[in-house]
C-alpha positions as CSV (number, residue, x, y, z in Angstrom):
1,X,-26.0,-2.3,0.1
2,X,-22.5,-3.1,-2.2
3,X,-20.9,-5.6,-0.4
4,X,-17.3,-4.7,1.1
5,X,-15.4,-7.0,-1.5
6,X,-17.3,-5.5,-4.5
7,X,-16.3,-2.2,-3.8
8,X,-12.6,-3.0,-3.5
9,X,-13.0,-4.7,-6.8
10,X,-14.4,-1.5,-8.0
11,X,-11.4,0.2,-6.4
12,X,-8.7,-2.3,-7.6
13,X,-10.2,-1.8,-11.3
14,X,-10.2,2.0,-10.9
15,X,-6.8,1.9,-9.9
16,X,-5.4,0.3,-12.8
17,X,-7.4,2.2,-15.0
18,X,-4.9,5.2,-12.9
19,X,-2.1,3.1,-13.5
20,X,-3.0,2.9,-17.5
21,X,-3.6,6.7,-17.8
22,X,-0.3,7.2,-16.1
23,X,1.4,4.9,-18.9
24,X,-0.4,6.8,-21.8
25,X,0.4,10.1,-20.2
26,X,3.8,9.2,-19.7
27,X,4.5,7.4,-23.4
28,X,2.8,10.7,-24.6
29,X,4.9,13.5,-22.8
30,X,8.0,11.6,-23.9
31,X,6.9,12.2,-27.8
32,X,5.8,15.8,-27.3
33,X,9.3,16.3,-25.3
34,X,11.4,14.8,-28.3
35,X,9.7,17.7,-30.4
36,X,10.0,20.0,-28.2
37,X,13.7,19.4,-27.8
38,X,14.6,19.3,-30.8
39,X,13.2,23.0,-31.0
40,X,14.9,24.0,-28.1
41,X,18.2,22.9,-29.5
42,X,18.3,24.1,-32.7
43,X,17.3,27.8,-31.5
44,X,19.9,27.5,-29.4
45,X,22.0,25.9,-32.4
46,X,21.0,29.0,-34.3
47,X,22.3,31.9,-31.5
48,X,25.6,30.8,-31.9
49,X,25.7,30.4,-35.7
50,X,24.4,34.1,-35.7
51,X,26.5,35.0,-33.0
52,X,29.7,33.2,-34.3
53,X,29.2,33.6,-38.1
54,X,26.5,35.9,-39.2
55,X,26.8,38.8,-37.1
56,X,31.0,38.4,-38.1
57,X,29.5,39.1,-41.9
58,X,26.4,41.7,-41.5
59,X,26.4,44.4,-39.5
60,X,23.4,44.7,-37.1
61,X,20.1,47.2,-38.6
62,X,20.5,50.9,-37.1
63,X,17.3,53.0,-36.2
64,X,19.2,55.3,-38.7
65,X,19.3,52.8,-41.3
66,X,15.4,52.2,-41.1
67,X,15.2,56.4,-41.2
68,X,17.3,56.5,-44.3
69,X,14.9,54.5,-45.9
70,X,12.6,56.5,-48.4
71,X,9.1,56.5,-47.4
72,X,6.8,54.2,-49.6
73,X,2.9,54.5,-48.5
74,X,1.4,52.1,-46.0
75,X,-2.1,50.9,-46.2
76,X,-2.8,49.6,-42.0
77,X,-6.3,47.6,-42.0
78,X,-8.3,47.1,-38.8
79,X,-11.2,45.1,-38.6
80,X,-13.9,46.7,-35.4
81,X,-16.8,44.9,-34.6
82,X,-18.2,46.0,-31.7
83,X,-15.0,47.9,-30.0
84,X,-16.2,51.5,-29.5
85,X,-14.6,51.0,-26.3
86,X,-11.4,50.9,-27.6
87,X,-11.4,51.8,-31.1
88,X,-10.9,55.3,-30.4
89,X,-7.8,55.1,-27.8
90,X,-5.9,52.7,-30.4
91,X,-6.5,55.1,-33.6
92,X,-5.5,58.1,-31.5
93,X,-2.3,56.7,-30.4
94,X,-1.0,54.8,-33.5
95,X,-1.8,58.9,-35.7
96,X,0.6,60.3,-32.6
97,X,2.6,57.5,-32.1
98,X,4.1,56.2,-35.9
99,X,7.5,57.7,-36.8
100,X,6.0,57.4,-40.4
101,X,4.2,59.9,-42.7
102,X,2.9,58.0,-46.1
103,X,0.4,55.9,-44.1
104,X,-3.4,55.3,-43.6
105,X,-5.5,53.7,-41.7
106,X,-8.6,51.7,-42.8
107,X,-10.9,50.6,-40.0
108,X,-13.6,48.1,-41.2
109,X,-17.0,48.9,-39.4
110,X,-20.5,47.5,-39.9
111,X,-23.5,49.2,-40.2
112,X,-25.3,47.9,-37.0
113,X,-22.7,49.4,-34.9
114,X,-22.7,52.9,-34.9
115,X,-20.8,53.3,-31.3
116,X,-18.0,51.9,-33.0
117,X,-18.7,54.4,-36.4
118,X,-19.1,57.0,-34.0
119,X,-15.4,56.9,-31.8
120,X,-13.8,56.2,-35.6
121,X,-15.6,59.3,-37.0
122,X,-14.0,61.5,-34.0
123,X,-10.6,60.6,-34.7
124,X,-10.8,61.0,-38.8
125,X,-12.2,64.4,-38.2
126,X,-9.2,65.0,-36.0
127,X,-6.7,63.0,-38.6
128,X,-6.7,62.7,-42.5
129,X,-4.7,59.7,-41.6
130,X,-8.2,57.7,-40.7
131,X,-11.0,56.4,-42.7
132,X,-14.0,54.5,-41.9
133,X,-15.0,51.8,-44.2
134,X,-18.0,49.9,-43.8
135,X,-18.9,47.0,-44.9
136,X,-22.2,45.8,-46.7
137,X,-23.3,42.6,-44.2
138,X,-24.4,43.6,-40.8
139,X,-22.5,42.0,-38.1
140,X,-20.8,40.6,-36.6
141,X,-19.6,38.5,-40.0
142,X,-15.8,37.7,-39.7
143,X,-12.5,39.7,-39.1
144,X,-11.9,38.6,-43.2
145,X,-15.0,39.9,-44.2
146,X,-13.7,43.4,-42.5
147,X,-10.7,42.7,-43.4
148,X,-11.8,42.5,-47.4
149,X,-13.6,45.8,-47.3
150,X,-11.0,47.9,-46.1
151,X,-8.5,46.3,-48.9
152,X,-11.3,47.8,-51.7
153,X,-11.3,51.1,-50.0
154,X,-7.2,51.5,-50.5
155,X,-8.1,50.1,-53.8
156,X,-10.1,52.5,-54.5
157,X,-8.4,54.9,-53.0
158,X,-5.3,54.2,-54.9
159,X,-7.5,55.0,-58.1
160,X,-8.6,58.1,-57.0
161,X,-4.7,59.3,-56.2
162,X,-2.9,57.4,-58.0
163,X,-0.6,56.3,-56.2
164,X,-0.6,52.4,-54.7
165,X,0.6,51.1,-51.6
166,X,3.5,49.2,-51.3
167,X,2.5,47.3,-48.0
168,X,-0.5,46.4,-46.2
169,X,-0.4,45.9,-42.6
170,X,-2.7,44.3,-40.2
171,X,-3.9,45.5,-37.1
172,X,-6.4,44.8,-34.4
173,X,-8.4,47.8,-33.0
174,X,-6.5,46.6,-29.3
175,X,-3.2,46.8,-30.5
176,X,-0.8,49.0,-28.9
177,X,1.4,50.3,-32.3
178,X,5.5,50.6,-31.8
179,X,6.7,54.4,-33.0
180,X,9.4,53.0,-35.3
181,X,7.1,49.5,-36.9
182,X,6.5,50.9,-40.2
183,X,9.7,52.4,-40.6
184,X,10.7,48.6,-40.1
185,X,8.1,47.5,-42.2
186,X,9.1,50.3,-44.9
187,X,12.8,48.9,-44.9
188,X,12.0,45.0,-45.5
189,X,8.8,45.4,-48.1
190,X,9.1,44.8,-51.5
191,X,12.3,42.5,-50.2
192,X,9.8,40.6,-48.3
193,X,6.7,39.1,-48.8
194,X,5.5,38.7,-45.4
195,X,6.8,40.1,-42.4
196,X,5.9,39.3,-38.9
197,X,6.4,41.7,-36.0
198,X,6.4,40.0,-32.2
199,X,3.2,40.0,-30.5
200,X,3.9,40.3,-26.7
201,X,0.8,40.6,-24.3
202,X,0.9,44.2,-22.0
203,X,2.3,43.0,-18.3
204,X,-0.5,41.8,-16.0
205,X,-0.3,42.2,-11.9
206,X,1.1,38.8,-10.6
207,X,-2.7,37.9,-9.2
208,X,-4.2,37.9,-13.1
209,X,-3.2,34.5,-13.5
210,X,-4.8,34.4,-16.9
211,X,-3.9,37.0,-18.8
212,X,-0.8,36.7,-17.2
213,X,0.0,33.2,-19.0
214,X,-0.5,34.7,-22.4
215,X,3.0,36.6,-21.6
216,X,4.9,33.7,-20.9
217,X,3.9,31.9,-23.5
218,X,4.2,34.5,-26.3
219,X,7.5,35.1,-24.8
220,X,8.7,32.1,-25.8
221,X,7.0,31.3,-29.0
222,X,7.6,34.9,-30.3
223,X,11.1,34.7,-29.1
224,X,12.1,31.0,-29.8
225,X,9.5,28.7,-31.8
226,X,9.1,31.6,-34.7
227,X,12.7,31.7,-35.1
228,X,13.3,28.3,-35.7
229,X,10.4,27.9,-37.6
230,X,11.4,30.4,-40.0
231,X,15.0,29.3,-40.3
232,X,14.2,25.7,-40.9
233,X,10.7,26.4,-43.0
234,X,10.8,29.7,-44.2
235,X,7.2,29.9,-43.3
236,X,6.0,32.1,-40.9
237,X,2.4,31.9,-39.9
238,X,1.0,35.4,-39.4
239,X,-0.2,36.0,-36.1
240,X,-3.1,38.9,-37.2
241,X,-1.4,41.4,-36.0
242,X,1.9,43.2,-36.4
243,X,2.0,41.6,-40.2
244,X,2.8,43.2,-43.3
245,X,2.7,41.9,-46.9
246,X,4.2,43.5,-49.6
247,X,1.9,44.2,-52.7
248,X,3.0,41.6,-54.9
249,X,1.6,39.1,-52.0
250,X,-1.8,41.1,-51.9
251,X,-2.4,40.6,-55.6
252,X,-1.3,37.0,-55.7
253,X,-3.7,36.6,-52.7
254,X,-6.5,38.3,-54.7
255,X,-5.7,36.9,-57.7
256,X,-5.6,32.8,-56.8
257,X,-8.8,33.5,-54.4
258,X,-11.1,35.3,-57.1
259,X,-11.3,38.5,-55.5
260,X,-11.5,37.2,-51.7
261,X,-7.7,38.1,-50.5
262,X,-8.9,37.2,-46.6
263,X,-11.0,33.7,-46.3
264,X,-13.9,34.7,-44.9
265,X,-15.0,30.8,-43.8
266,X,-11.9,30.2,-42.1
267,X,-11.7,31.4,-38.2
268,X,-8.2,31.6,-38.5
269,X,-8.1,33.4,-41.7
270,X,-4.6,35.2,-40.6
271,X,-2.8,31.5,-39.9
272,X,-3.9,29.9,-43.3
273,X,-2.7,32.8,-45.5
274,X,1.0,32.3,-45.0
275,X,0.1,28.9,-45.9
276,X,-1.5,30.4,-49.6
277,X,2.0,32.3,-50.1
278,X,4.5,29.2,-49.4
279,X,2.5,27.4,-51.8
280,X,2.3,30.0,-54.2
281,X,4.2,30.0,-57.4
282,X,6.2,32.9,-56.7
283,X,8.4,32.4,-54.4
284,X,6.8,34.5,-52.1
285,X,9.8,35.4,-49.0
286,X,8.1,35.4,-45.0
287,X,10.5,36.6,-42.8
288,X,10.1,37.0,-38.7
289,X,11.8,40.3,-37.4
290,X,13.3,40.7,-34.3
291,X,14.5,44.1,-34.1
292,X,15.7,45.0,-30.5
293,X,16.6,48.9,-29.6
294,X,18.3,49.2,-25.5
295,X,16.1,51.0,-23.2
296,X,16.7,51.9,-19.9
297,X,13.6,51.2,-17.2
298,X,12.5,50.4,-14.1
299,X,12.1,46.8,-13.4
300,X,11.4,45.2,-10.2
301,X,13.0,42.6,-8.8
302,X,11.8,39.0,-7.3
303,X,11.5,41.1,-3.4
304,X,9.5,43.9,-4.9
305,X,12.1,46.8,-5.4
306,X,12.6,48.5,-8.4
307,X,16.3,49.7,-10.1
308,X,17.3,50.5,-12.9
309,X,18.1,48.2,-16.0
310,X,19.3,48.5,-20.0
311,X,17.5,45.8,-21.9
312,X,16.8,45.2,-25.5
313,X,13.7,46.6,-26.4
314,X,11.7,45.1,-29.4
315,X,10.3,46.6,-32.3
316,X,6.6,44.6,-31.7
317,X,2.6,44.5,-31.3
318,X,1.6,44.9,-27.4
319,X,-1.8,44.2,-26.3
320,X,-4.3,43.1,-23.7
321,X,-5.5,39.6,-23.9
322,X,-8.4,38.1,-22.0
323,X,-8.0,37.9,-18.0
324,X,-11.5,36.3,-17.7
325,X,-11.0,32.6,-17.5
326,X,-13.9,31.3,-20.0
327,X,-13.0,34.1,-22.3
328,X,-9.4,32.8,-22.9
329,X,-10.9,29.2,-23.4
330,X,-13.6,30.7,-26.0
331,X,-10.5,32.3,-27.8
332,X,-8.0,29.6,-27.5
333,X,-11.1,27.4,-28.5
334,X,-11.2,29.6,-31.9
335,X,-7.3,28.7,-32.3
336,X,-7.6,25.5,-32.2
337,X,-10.6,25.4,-34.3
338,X,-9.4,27.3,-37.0
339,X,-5.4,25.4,-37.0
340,X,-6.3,21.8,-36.3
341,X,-9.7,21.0,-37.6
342,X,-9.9,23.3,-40.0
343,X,-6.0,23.8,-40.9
344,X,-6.0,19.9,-41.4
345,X,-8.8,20.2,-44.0
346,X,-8.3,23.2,-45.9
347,X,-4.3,22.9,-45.8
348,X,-3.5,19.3,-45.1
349,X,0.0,18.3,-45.4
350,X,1.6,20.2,-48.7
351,X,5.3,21.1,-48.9
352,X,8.7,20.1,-48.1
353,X,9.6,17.7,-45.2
354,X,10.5,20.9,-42.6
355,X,6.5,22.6,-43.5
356,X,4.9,19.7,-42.3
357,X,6.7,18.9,-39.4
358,X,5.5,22.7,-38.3
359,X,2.2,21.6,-38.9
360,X,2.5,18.5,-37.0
361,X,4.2,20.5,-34.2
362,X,0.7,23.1,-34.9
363,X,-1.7,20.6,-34.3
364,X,-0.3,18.6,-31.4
365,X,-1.6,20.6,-29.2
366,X,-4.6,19.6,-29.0
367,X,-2.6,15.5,-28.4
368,X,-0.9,18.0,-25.9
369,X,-3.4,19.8,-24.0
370,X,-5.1,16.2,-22.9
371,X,-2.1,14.2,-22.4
372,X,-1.0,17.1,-19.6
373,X,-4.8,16.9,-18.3
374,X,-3.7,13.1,-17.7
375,X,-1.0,13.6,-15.6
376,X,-2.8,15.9,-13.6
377,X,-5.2,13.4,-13.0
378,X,-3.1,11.0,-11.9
379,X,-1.0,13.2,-9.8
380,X,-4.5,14.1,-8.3
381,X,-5.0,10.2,-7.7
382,X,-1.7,9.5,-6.4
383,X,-1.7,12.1,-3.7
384,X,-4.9,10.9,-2.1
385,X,-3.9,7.5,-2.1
386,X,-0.8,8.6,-0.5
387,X,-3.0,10.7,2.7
388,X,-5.4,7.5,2.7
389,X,-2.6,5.4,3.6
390,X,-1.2,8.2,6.0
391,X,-4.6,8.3,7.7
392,X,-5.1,4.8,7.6
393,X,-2.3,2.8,8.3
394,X,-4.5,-0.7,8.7
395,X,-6.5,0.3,5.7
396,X,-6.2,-1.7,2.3
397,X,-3.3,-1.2,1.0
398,X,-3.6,-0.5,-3.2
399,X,-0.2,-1.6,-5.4
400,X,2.3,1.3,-6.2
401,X,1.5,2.7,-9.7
402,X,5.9,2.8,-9.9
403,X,8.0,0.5,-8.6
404,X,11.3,1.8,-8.0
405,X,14.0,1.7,-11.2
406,X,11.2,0.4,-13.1
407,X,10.6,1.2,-16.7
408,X,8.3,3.1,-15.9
409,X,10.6,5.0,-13.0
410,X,13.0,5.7,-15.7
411,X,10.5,6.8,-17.9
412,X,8.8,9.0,-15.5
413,X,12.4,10.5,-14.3
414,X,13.0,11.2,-17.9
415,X,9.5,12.8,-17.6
416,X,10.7,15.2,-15.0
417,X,13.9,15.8,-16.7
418,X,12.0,17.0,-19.6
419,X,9.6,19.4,-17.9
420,X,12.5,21.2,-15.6
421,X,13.7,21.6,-19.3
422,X,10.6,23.2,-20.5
423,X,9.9,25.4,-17.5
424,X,13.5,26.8,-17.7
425,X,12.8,27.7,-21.3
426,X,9.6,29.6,-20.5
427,X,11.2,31.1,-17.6
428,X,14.1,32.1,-19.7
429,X,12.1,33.6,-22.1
430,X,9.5,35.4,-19.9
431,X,13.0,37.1,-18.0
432,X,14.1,38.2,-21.6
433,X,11.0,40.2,-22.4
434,X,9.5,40.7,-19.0
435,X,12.1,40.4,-16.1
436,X,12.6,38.7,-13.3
437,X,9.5,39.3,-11.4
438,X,7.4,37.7,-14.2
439,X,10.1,34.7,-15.0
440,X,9.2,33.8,-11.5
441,X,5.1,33.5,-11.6
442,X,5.6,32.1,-15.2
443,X,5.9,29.1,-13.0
444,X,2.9,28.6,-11.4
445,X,0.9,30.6,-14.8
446,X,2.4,27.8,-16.7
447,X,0.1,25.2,-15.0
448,X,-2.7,27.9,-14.8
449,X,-2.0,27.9,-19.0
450,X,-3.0,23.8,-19.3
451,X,-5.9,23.9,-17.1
452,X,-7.1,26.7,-19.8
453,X,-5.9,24.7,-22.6
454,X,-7.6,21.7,-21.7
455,X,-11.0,23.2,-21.7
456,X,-10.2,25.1,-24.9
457,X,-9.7,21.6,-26.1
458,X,-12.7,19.9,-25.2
459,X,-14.7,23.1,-26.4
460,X,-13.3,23.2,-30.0
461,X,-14.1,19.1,-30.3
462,X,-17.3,19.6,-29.0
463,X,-18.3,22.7,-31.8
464,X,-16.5,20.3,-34.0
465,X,-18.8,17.5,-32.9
466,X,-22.0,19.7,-33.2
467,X,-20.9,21.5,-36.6
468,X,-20.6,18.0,-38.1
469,X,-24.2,16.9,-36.9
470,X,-25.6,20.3,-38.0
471,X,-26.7,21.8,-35.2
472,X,-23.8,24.3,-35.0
473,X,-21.7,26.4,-37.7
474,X,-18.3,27.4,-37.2
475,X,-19.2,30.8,-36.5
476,X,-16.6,33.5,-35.4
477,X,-16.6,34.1,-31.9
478,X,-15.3,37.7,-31.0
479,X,-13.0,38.2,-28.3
480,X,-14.0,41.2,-25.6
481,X,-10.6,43.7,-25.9
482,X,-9.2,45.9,-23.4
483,X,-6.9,48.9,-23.5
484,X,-4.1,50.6,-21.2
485,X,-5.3,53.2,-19.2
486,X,-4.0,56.6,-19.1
487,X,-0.9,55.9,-16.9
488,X,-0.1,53.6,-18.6
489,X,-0.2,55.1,-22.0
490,X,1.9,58.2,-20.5
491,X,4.9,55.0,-19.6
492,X,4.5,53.4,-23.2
493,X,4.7,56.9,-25.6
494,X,7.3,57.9,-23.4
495,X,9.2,54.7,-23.6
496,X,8.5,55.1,-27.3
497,X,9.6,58.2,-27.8
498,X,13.0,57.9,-25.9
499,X,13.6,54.6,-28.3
500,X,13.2,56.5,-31.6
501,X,15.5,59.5,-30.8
């Protein structure tokens, strides 16, 4: 038996080792705050200069402008491994939803899954606006490798017309498609190089804590981070969906790559390639569009109710994204794969000052997603130390881990002046695209969101960790996809609709 004095050794070590966990945690919150400050400040730096200065010189883009716009044709690619149960419903909506008529879409199949072939076959032979590619490797391969077959069908297809395509756009077979996108698209391209739409997740009920979290935090970094990063950088990193280069970008691509336009070893193929254009010789433009129409729609408030309200309305990707715990780690896993290990590696730390501090700000997260594990931890540790000593008043009585106006008080107050400032932001944000209702749970999702980080974390080190010994590859790792349901679909065409008459 451990004598009574050996265990409170063991208990006095164990509590410093709190104590020094709490003093990393803290040290490291204060750095990721700095950053994060500095971003909030210069976005809000950069409303009033566009309020005050730009919006005094331009006058803001009409839905007529965009229609005014001669057509030039669109080639949409859409990589489908595997999503017969969705393929279908995406393909039929974007053909009746796009306010567009020089457009087609390539859907990039593989030969061992003929549900998939099957629900694309139905729609072409409903629309000449389809076509099934597929490629020559079973899969599942890579979203690039799709990716690179449907590019040499439009190239071949541009042979057999004539004509070329102006713009390429990517989509994902979940993606729910906005009416008046390649009208935007249309209007920017050849301008632009890259253009990247928002990517907002579809509303979840307030009890799907996960896939809730992906609102609030595209919210914010679709609305804020992307914006800054683009004013300050002029880099935009495409997010694989809702992107659209112009041709000159596709031939450069193919051109510097020896034929391979989409890297079919990297998992994040879709972030690296805006990397390609910055650094290509020329003088490839990026460009993040936020193009808000008003709508009127019901929105209900933080008791329930529903009324009435006229918000902007943006011109963006909607989709579905994992509600299934494990399945947002495996994903998030891949993201963090793919943009630190890999991004660090195959991109490193080229270009100007502002580029790399966006790829320092990129690959802090996974610095991030530990340090906020740490103060959960010790948050966990100080609130049973404080019911031991409320349930035993004459028990041993462990050191505070603060003492009162401390530096480590101050630091910790500065702490908690620094996270109300980053839960405002994401509530902010969340309200601006979602509404009050969802500002409100963006709270509690928002500690939801780090527990799912954290795991993401510690499962991209450990494929890192395996890869490196050889007994794993990087392999792709396809994310299940959902899609509205009928109802639903009726609300969003109809919203649609009313926006582009």
């Amino acid at each position: 038996m451990i004598p009574v004095e050996s265990l409170l050794d063991y208990a006095a070590i164990y509590w410093f080792g709190v104590y020094v966990i709490l003093v990393i945690a803290a040290v490291g919150n204060i750095l990721s705050s700095l950053d994060d400050l500095f971003v909030d400040l210069t976005y809000w730096v950069w409303r009033a200069y566009r309020g005050l200065i730009i919006r005094r010189i331009h006058k803001r883009l009409t839905v007529e402008e965009l229609r005014d716009c001669p057509q030039q044709p669109i080639a949409i690619l859409v990589p489908a491994w595997d999503e017969a149960d969705v393929i279908g419903q995406m393909l039929a909506l974007s053909v009746h939803s796009f306010d567009y008529d020089r457009y087609r879409i390539y859907v990039g199949t593989y030969p061992n899954d003929p549900e998939t072939q099957a629900e694309v076959d139905r729609i072409a032979a409903e629309s000449d606006k389809v076509r099934k590619v597929v490629t020559r490797q079973p899969g599942p391969t890579s979203k690039a490798d799709a990716l690179n077959h449907c590019l040499e069908a439009a190239f071949r297809d541009e042979q057999e017309s004539g004509t070329e395509y102006a713009a390429f756009v990517l989509h994902d077979s979940e993606d729910v498609v906005h009416r008046l996108e390649l009208r935007l698209f249309n209007f920017l391209i050849p301008r632009k190089d890259l253009v990247q739409l928002p990517v907002f997740s579809l509303e979840r009920e307030w009890w799907q804590m996960t896939g809730g979290h992906y609102q609030d935090e595209f919210a914010e970094v679709h609305s804020k981070d992307l914006v800054v990063r683009e004013w300050l950088a002029g880099q935009v990193p495409s997010a694989g969906v809702g992107t659209g280069f112009s041709r000159r970008a596709i031939l450069a691509l193919l051109e510097d790559s020896d034929g391979e336009v989409f890297d079919e070893s990297s998992l994040t193929e879709d972030y690296e390639i805006s990397f390609r254009l910055k650094h290509h010789g020329g003088g490839m433009k990026e460009i993040f569009v936020r193009f808000p129409i008003e709508v009127e729609e019901l929105r209900r408030n933080l008791f329930g109710s529903e009324r009435r309200v006229r918000r902007p309305e943006w011109v963006a990707v909607r989709e579905y994204f994992p509600d299934d715990f494990w399945a947002a780690v495996r994903q998030k896993a891949r993201w963090l794969t793919g943009i630190v290990f890999q991004g660090s590696r195959r991109i490193g730390w080229r270009g100007a000052f502002a580029l790399r501090y966006f790829l320092m700000r990129d690959r802090k997260a996974l610095f991030t997603n530990l340090v906020n594990m740490m103060g959960y931890f010790v948050l966990a540790n100080a609130l049973a130390m404080a019911a031991y000593s409320a349930a035993f008043e004459d028990g041993f009585a462990f050191p505070p881990l603060v003492i009162p106006y401390g530096p480590l008080w101050w630091l910790l107050l500065l702490n908690g002046l620094f996270l109300l400032n980053r839960v405002l932001h994401r509530v902010w944000f969340t309200w601006m695209v979602y509404g009050a209702y969802a500002a409100l749970m963006s709270v509690p999702r928002q500690v939801w969101g780090n527990f799912i980080n954290f795991f993401a974390c510690l499962r991209a080190i450990r494929r890192v960790i395996r890869a490196a010994r050889g007994r794993q590859t990087l392999d792709w790792e396809k994310t299940s996809h959902a899609f509205p349901g009928a109802e639903e679909l009726k609300v969003l065409s109809r919203r649609s609709k009313d926006l582009a008459s």
